[in-house]
Backbone as CSV, one residue per row, in Angstrom:
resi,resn,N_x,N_y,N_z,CA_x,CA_y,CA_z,C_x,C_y,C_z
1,UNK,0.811,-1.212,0.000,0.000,0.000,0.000,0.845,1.263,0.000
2,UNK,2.410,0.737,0.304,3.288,2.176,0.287,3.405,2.786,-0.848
3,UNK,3.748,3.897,-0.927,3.767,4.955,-2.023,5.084,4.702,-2.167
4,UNK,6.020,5.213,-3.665,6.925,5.076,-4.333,8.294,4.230,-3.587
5,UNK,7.984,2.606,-3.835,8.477,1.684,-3.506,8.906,1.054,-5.278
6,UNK,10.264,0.586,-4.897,10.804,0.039,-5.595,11.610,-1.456,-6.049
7,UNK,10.875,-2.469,-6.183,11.216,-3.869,-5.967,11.960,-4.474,-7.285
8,UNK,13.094,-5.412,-6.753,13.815,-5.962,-7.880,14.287,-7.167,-7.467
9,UNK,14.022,-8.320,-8.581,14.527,-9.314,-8.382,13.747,-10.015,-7.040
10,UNK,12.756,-10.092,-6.784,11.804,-10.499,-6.305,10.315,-11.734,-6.703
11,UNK,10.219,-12.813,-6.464,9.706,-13.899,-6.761,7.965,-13.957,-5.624
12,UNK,7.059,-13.868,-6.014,5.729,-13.902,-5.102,5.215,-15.023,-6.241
13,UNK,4.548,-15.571,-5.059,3.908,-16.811,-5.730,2.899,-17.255,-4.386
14,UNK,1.647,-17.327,-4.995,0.674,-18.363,-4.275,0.250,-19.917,-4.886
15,UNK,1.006,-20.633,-3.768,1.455,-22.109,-3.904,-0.030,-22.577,-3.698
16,UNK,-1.248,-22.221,-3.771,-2.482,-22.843,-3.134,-2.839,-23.440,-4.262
17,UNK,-3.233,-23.200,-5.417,-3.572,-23.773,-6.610,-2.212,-24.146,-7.665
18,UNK,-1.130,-24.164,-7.014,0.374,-24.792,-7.890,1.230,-24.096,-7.825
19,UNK,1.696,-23.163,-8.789,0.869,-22.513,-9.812,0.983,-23.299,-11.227
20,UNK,1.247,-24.434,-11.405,1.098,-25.126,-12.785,0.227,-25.524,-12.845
21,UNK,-1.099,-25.996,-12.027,-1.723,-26.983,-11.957,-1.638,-28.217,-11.398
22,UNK,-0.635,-27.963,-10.612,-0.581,-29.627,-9.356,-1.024,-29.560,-8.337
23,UNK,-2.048,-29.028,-7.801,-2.761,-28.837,-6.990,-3.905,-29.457,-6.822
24,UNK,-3.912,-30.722,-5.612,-5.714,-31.001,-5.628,-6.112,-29.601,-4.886
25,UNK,-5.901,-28.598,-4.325,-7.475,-27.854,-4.293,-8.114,-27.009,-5.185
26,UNK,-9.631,-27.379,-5.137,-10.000,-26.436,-5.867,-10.020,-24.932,-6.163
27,UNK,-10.089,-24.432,-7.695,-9.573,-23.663,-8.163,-10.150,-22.483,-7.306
28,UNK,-9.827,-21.319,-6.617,-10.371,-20.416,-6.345,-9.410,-19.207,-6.580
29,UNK,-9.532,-17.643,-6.375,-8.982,-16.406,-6.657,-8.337,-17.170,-5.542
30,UNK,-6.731,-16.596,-5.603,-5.796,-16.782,-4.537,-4.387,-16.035,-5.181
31,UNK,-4.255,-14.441,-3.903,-3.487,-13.237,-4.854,-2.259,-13.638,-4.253
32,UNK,-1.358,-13.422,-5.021,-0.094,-13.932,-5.130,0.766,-12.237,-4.585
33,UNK,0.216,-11.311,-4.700,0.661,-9.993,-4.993,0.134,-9.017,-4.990
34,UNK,-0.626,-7.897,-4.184,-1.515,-6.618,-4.664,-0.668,-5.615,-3.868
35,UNK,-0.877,-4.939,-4.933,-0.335,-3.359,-4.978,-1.290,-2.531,-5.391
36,UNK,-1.039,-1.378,-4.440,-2.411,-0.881,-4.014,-1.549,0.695,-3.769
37,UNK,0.057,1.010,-3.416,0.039,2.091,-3.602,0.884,3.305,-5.003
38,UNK,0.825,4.134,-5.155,1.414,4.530,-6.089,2.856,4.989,-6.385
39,UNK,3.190,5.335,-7.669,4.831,5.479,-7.966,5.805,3.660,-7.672
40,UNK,5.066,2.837,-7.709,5.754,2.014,-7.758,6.084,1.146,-8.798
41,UNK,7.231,0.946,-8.834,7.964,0.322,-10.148,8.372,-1.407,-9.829
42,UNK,8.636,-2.582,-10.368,8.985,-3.464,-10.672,10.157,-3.865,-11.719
43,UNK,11.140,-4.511,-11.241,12.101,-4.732,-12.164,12.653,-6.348,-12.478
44,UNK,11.992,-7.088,-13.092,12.628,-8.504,-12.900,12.103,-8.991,-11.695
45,UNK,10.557,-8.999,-11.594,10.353,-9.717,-10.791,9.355,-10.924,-11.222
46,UNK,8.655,-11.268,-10.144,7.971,-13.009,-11.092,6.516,-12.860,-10.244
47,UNK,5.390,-13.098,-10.551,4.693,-13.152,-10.057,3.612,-14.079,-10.271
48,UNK,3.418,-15.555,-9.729,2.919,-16.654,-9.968,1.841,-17.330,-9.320
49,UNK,0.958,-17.724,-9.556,-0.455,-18.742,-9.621,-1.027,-18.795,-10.459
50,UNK,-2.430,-18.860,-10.312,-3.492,-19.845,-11.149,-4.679,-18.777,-11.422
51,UNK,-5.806,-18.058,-10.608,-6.331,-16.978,-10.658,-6.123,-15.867,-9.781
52,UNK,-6.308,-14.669,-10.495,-6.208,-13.322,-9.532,-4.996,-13.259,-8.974
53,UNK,-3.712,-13.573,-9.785,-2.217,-13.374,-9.339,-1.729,-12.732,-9.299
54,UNK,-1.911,-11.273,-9.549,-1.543,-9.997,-9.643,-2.777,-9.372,-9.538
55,UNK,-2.926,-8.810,-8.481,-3.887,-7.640,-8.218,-3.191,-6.349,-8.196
56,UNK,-3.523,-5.725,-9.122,-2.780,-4.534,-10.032,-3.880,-3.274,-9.481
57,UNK,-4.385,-2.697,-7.805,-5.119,-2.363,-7.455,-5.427,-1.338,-7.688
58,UNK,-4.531,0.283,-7.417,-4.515,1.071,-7.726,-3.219,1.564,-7.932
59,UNK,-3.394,2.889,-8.015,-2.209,3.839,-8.294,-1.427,3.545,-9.501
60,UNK,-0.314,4.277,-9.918,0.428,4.328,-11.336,1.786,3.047,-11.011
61,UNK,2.137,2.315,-11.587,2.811,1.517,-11.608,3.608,0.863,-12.965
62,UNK,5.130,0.702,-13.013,5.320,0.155,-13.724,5.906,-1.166,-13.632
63,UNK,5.889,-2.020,-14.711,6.552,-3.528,-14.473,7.808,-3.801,-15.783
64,UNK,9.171,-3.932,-15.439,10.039,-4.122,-16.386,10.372,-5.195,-16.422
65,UNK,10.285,-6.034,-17.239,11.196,-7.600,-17.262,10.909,-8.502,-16.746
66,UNK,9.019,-8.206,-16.502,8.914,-9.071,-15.616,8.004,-10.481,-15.643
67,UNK,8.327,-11.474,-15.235,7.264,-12.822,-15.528,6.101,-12.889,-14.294
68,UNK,4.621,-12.535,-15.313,3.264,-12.820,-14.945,2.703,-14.042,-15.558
69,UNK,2.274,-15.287,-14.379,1.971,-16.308,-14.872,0.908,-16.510,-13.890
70,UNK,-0.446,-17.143,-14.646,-1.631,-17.957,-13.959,-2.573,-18.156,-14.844
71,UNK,-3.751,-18.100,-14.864,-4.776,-18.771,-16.440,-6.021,-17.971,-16.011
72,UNK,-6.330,-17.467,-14.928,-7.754,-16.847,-14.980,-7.257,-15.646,-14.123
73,UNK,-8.094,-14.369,-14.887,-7.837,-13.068,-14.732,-7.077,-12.837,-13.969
74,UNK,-5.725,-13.499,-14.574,-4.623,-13.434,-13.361,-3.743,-12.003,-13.306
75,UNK,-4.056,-11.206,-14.473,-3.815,-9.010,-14.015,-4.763,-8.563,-14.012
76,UNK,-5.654,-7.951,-12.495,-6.743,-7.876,-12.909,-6.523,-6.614,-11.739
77,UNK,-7.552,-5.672,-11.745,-7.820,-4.422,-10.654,-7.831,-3.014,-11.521
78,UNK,-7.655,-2.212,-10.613,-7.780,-0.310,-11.411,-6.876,0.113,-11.588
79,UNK,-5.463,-0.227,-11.494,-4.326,0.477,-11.112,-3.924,0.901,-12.550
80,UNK,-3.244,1.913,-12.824,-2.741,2.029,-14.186,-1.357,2.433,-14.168
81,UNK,-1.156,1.251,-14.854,-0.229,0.558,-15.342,0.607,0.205,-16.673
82,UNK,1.787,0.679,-16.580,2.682,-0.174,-17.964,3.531,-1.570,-18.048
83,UNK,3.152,-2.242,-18.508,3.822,-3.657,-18.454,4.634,-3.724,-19.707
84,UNK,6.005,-3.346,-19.388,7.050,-3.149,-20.704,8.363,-4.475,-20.750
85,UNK,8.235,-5.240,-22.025,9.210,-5.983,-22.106,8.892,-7.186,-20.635
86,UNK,7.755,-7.731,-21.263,7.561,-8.617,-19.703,6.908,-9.819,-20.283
87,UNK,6.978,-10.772,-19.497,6.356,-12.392,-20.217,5.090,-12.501,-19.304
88,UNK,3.951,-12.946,-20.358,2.876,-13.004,-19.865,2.898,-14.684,-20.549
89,UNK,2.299,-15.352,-19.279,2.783,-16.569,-19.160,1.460,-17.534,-18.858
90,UNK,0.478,-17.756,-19.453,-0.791,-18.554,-19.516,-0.343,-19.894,-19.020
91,UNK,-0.882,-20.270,-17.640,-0.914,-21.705,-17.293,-2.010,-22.615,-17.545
92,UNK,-2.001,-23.327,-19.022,-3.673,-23.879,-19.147,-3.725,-24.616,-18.047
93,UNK,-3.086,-25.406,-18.020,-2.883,-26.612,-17.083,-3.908,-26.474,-16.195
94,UNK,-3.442,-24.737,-15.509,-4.166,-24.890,-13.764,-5.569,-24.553,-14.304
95,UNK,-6.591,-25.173,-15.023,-7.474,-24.433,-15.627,-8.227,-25.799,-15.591
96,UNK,-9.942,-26.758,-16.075,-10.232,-27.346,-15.691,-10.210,-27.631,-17.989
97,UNK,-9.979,-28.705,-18.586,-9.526,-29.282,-19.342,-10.583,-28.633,-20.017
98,UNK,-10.464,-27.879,-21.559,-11.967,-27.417,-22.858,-12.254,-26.020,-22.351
99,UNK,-11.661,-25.126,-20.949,-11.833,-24.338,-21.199,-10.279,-23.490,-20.961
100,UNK,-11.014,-22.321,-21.486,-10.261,-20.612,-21.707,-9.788,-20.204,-20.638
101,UNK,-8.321,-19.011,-20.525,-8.265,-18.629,-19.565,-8.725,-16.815,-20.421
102,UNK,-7.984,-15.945,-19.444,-8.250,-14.984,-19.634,-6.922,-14.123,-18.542
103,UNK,-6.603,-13.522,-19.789,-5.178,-12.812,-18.729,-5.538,-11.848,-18.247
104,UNK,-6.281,-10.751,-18.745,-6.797,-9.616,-17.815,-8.046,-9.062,-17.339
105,UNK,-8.259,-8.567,-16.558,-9.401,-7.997,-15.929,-9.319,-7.140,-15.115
106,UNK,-9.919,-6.184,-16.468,-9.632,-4.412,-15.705,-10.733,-3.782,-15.036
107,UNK,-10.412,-3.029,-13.934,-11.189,-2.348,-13.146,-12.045,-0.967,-13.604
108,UNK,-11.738,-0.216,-14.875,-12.137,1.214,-14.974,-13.505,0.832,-14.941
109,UNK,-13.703,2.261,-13.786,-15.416,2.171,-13.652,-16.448,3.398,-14.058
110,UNK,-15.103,4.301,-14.797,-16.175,5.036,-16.051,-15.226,6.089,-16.442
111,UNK,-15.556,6.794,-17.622,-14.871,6.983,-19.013,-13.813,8.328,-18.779
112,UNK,-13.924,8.659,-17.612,-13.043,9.509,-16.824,-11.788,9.153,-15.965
113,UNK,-12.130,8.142,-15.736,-10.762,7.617,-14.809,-9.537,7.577,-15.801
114,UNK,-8.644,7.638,-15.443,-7.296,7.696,-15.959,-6.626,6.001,-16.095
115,UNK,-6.972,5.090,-15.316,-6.164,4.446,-15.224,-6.543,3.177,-16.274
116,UNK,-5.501,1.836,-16.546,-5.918,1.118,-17.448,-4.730,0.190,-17.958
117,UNK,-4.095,-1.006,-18.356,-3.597,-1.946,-18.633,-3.095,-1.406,-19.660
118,UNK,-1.769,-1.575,-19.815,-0.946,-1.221,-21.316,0.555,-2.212,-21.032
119,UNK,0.694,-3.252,-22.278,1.623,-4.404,-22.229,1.970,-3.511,-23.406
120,UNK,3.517,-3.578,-23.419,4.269,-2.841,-24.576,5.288,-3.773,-24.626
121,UNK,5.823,-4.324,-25.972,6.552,-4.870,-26.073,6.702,-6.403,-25.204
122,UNK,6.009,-6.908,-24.782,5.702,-8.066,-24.059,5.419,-9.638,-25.518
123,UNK,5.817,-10.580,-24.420,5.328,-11.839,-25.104,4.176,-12.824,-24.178
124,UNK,3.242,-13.148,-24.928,2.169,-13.962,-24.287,2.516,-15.256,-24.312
125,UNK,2.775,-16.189,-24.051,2.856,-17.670,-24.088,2.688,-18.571,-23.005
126,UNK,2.460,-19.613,-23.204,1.943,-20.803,-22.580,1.334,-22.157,-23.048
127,UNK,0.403,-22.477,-22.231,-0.192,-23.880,-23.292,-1.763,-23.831,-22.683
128,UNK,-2.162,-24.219,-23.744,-4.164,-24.129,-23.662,-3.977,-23.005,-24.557
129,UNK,-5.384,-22.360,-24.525,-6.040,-21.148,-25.334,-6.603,-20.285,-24.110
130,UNK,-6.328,-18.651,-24.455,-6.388,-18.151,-23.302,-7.006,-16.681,-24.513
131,UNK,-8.127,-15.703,-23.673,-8.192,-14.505,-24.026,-7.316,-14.046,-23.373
132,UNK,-7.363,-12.546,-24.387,-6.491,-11.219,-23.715,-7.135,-10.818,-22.616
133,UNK,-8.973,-11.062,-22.532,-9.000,-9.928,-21.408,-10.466,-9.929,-21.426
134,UNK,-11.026,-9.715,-20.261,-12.620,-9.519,-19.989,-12.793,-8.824,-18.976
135,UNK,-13.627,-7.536,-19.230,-14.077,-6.687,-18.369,-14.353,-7.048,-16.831
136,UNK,-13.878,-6.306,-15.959,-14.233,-6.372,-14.211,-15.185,-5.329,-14.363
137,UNK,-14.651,-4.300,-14.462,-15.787,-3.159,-14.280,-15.978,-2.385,-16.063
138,UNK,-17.482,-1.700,-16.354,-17.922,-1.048,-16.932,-17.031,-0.911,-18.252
139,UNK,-16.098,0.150,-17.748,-15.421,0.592,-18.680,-13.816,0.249,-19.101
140,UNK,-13.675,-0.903,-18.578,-12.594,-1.854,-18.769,-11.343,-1.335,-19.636
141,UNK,-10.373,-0.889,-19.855,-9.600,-0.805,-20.442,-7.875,-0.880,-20.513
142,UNK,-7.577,-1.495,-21.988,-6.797,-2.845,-22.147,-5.568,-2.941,-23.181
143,UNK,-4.784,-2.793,-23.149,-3.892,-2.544,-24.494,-3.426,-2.938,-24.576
144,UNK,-2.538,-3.812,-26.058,-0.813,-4.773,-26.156,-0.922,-3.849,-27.453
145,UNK,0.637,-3.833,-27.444,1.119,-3.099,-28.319,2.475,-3.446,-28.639
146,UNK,3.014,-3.495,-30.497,4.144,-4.248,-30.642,4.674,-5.703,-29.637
147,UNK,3.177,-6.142,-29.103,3.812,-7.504,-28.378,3.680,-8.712,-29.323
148,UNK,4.583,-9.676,-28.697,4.637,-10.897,-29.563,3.383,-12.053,-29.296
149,UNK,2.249,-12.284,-29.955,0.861,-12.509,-29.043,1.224,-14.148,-29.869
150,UNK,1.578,-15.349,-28.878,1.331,-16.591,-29.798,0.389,-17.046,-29.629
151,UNK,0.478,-18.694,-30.466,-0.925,-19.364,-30.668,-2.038,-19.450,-29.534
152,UNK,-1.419,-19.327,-28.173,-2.141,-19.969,-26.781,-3.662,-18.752,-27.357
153,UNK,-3.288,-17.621,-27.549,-4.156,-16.610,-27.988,-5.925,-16.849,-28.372
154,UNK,-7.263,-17.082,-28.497,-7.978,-17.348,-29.031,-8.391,-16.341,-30.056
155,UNK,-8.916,-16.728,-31.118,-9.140,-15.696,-32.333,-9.819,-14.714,-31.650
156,UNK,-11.159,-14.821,-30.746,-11.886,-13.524,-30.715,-11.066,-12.719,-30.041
157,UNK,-9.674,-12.880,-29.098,-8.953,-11.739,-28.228,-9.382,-11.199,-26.837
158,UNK,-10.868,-11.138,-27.257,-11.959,-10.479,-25.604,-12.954,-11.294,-25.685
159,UNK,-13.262,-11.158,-24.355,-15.107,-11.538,-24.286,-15.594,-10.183,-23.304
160,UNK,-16.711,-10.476,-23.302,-17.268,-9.032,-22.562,-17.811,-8.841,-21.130
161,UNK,-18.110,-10.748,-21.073,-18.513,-10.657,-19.686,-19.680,-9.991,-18.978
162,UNK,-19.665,-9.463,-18.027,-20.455,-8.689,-17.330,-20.742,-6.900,-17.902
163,UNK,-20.240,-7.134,-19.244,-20.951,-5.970,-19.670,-21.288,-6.163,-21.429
164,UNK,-22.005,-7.276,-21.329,-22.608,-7.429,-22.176,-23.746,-6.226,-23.001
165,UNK,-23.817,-6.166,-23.724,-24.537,-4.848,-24.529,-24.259,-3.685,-24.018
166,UNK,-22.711,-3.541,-23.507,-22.479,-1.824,-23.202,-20.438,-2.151,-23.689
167,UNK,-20.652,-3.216,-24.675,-19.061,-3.543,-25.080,-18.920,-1.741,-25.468
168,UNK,-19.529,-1.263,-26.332,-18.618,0.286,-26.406,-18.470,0.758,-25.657
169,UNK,-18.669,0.783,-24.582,-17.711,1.713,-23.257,-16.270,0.606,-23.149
170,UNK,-16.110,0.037,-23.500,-15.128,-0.437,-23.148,-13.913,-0.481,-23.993
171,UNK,-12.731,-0.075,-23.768,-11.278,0.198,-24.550,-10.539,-1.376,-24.639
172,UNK,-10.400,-2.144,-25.635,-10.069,-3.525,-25.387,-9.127,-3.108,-27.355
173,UNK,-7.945,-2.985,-27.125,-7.457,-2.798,-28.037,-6.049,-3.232,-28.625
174,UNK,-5.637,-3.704,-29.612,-4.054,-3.723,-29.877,-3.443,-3.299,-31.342
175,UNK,-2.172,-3.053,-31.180,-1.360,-2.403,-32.664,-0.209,-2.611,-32.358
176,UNK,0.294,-3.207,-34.003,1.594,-3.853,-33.957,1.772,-4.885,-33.634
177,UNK,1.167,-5.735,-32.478,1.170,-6.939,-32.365,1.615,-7.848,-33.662
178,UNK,2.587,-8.692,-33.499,3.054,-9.897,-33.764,3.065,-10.997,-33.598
179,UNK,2.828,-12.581,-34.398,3.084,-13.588,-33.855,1.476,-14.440,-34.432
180,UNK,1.663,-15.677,-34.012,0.579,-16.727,-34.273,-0.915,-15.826,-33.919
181,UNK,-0.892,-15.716,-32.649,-2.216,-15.161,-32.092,-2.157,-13.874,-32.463
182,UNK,-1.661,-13.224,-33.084,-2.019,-11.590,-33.506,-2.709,-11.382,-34.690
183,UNK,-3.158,-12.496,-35.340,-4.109,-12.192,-36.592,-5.620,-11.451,-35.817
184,UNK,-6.148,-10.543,-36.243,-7.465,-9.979,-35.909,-8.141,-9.837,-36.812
185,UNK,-8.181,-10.642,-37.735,-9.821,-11.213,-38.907,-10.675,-11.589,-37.786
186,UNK,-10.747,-12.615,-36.760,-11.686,-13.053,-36.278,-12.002,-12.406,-34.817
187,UNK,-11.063,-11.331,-34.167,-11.235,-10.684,-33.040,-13.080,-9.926,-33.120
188,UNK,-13.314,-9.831,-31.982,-14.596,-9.852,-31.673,-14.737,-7.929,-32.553
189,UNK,-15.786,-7.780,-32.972,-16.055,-6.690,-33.625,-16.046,-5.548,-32.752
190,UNK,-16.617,-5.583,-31.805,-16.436,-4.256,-31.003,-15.049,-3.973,-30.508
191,UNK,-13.296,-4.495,-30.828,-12.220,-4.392,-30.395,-12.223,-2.811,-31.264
192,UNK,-11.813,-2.050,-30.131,-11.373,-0.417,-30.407,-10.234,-0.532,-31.273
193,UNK,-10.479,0.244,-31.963,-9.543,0.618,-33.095,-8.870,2.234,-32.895
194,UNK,-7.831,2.587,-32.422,-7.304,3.250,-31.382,-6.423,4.556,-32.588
195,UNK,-6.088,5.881,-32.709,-5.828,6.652,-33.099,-4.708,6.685,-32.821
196,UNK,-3.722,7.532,-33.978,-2.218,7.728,-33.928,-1.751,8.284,-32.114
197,UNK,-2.937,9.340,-31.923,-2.981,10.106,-31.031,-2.953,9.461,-29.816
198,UNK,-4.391,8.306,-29.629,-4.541,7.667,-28.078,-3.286,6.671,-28.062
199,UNK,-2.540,6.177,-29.162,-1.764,5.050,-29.694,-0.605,5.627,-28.602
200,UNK,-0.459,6.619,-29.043,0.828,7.463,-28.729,0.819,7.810,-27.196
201,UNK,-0.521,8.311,-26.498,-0.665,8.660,-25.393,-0.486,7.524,-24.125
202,UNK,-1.157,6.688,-24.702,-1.104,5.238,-23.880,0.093,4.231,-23.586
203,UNK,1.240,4.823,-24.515,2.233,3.820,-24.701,3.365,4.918,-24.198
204,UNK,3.308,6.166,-23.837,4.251,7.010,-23.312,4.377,6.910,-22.124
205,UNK,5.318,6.926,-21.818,5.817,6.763,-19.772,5.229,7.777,-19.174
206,UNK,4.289,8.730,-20.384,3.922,9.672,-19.104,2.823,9.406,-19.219
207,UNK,1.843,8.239,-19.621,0.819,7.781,-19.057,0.667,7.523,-17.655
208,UNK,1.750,6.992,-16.991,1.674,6.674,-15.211,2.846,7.659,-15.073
209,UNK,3.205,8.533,-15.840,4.422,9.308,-14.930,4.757,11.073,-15.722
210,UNK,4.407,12.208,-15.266,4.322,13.260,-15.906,5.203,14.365,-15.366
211,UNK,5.655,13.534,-13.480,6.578,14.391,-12.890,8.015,13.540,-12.725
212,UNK,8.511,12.386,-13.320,9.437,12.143,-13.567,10.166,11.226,-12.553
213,UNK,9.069,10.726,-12.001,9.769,9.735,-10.206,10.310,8.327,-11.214
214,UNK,9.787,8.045,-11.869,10.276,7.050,-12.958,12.115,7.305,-12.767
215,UNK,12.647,8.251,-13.221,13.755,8.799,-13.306,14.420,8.661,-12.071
216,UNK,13.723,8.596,-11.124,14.385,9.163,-9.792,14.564,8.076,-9.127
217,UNK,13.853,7.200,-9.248,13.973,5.889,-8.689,15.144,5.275,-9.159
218,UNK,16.057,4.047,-8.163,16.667,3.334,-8.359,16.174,2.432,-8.761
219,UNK,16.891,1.303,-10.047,16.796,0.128,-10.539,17.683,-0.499,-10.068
């Protein structure tokens, strides 16, 4: 919950559901990790289970280099966030055999809030078939950009979840993406199709950072 904290080389993991899937208990949310205050950065760290493994709660945060692994809305909360150059790591396994996981689940709870999920330069992989991402709250919003998205990927990309017939409030978007799973012929029709402008705004460090603590911090 502390404000401008700086962690490196650091390993969190909730052993309750594996995190591969060797676990007899049943599957439930079990957080491996929540961060909840702001200016905090990540450098090479690992953060592992099965669902809800990163609770990404509030405040501005960034993650460098870092491995996120579990199969159900395992980055999920309000916090806004850049996830740059980091492995996003789908465990079908810990998942119950024919179905989907889903790597994110964002908190925005309306079209004013600032905050929101942005993977830059990241690789998705694992084994099973997994979405990018299904709404927590309302106005959900979601970005990969220039990441390497492979097969584990499912064609539609999103589902909508709990905001079924209000998908346009919701920002669920990618550009540049590369790789097996980055074809978007079959991504679900309402995926935002995002401007040079928001492209640019969302993927700049001064999305979570405008007074420069980024800088100031030790790595």
């Amino acid at each position: 919950m502390a404000d401008n904290v700086v962690v490196s080389h650091i390993t969190f993991v909730n052993s309750y559901n594996g995190p591969y899937g060797n676990s007899k208990n049943p599957r439930v949310p079990a957080v491996a990790a929540m961060i909840g205050g702001d200016k905090t950065s990540f450098y090479r760290c690992r953060f592992s289970g099965v669902q809800d493994t990163l609770w990404d709660d509030q405040g501005r945060h960034y993650f460098n280099r870092c491995t996120i692994e579990g199969a159900v809305d395992f980055i999920f909360g309000t916090g806004q966030s850049i996830y740059e150059n980091c492995v996003i790591h789908f465990v079908g396994n810990g998942i119950e055999a024919g179905l989907s996981g889903f790597i994110t689940a964002q908190g925005r709870t309306n079209p004013n809030d600032a905050n929101g999920f942005v993977f830059k330069k990241c690789i998705v992989l694992g084994t099973g078939t997994t979405y990018l991402g299904r709404p927590w709250r309302n106005y959900a919003r979601v970005f990969f950009y220039n990441s390497n998205l492979t097969n584990v990927i499912q064609p539609q990309g999103w589902t909508s979840w709990n905001a079924v017939g209000r998908e346009h409030q919701l920002t669920f978007a990618e550009h540049g993406c590369y790789g097996a799973g980055s074809d978007t012929s079959d991504r679900v029709s309402w995926e935002k199709k995002l401007s040079t402008k928001e492209v640019n705004k969302l993927t700049s460090i001064a999305f979570i950072d405008t007074e420069g603590w980024l800088r100031k911090q030790p790595k």
